[in-house]
DOFINU-144460 format. One record per residue (C-alpha): residue in three letters; residue number from 1; x, y, z. Coordinates in steps of 0.25 Angstrom, whole numbers. Layout:
REM residues N
(ala NUM (X Y Z))
...
END
This chain:
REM residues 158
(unk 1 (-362 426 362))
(unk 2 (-373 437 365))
(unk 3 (-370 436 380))
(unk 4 (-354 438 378))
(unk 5 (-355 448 371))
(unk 6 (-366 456 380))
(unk 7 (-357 452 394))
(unk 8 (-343 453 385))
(unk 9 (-348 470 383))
(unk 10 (-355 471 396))
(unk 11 (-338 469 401))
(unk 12 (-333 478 391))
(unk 13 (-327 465 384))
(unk 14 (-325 465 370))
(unk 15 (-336 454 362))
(unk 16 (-328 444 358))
(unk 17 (-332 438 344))
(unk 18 (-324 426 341))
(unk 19 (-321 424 327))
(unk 20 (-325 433 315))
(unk 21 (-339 436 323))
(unk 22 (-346 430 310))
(unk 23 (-352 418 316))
(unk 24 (-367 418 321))
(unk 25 (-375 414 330))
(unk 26 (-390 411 332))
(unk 27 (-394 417 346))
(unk 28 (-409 416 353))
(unk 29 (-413 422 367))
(unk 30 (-415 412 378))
(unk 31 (-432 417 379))
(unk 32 (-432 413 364))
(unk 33 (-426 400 368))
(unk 34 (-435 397 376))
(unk 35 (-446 402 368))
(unk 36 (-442 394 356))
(unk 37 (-441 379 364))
(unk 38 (-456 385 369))
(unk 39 (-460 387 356))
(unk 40 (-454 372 351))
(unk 41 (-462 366 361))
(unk 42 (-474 371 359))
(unk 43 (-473 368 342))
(unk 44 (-468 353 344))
(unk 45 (-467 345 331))
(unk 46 (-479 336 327))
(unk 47 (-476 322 328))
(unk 48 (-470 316 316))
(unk 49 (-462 332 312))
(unk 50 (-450 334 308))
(unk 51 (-440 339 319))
(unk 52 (-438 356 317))
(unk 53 (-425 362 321))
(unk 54 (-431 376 327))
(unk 55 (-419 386 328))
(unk 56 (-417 394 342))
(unk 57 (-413 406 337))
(unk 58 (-417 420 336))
(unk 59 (-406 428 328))
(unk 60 (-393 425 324))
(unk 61 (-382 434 324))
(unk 62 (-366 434 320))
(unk 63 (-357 436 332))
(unk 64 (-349 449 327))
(unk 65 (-364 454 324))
(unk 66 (-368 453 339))
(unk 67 (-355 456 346))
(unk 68 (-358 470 337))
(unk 69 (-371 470 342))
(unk 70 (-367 469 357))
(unk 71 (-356 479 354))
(unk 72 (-364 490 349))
(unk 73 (-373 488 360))
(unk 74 (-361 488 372))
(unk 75 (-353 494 366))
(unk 76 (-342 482 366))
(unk 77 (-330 479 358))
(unk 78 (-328 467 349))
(unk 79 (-318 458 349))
(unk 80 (-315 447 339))
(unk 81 (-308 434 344))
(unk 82 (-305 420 338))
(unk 83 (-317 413 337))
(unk 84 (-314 398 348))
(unk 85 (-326 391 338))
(unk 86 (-322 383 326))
(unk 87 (-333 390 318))
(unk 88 (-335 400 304))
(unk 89 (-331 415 305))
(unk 90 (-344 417 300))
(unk 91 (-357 410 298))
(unk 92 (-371 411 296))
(unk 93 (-383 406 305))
(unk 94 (-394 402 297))
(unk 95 (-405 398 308))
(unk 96 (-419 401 307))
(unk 97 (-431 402 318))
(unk 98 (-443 402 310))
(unk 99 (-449 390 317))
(unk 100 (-447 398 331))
(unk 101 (-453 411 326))
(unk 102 (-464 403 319))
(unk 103 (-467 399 333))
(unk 104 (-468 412 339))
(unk 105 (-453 415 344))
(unk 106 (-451 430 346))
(unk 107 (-437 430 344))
(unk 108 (-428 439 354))
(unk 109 (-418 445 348))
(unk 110 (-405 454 351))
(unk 111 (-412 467 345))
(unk 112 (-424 466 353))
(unk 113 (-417 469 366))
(unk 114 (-410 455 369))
(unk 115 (-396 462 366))
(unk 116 (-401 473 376))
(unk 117 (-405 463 387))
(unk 118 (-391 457 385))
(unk 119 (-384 470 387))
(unk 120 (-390 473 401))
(unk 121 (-388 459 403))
(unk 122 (-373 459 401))
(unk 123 (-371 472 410))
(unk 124 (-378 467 422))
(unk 125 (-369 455 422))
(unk 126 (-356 459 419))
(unk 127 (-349 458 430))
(unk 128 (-351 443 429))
(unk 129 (-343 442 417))
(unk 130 (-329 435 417))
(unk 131 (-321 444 407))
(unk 132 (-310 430 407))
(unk 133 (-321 419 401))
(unk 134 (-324 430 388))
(unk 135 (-316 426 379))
(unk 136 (-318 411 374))
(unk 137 (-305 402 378))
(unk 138 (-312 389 369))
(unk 139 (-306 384 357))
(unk 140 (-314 377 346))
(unk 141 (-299 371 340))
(unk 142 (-285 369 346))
(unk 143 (-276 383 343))
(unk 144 (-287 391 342))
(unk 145 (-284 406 346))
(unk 146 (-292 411 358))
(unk 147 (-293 426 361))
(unk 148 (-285 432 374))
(unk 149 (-297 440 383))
(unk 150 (-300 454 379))
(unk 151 (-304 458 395))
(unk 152 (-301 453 406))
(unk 153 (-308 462 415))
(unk 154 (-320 471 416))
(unk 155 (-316 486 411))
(unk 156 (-324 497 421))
(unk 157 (-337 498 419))
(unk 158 (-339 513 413))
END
């Protein structure tokens, strides 16, 4: 959802948040991804211990939250749209990484430059984006509304 967001204001499209933009989402950068299957390998259970379930994730943030974020920074409009999930308007998250910092995960997160690295990220590529595969055309249920696209080509770059 990051990355649309990012490539959808490198366009000049609006962000689109489906639904009330209360749902949220765990999110983890690829280096900590790899970092933290490092980090299992080298801590394996002792024969005979209980399985642990060790959460990838870094930080957790509600989509409305972080299509904000990304607006601030790019200077992007929001748009809300029906949301194609069968999910809650809103929910909370509640995952934990303790075990992962416990063995030595430095987290990345958006405030320590990944939003930043993102945003260049998004500009360089721009041209590469397909204004007519933004807005999501699946449907979780049968009659659900869709939205119409908001852009169908690039506006000038200025």
């Amino acid at each position: 959802m990051l990355n649309r967001f990012l490539m959808q204001a490198a366009i000049g499209h609006p962000l689109t948040v489906h639904g009330t933009g209360g749902q949220t989402r765990a999110f983890i950068h690829i280096r900590d991804t790899v970092r933290c299957i490092e980090l299992a390998l080298e801590n394996p259970p002792q024969a005979g211990d209980r399985p642990q379930v060790l959460n990838q994730v870094t930080e957790t943030h509600q989509v409305g939250g972080l299509a904000k974020l990304v607006a601030d920074i790019m200077g992007a409009d929001i748009a809300y749209l029906p949301n194609p999930r069968r999910e809650a308007d809103e929910n909370d998250l509640a995952v934990r990484n303790d075990q992962f910092l416990a063995l030595g995960l430095e987290p990345t997160k958006l405030s320590d430059g990944l939003l930043e690295e993102g945003r260049e990220i998004a500009q360089r590529y721009r041209d590469r984006v397909d204004p007519s595969k933004i807005i999501a055309r699946s449907v979780w249920r049968k009659g659900m509304e869709t939205a119409e696209d908001l852009l169908t080509d690039f506006p000038p770059e200025g």
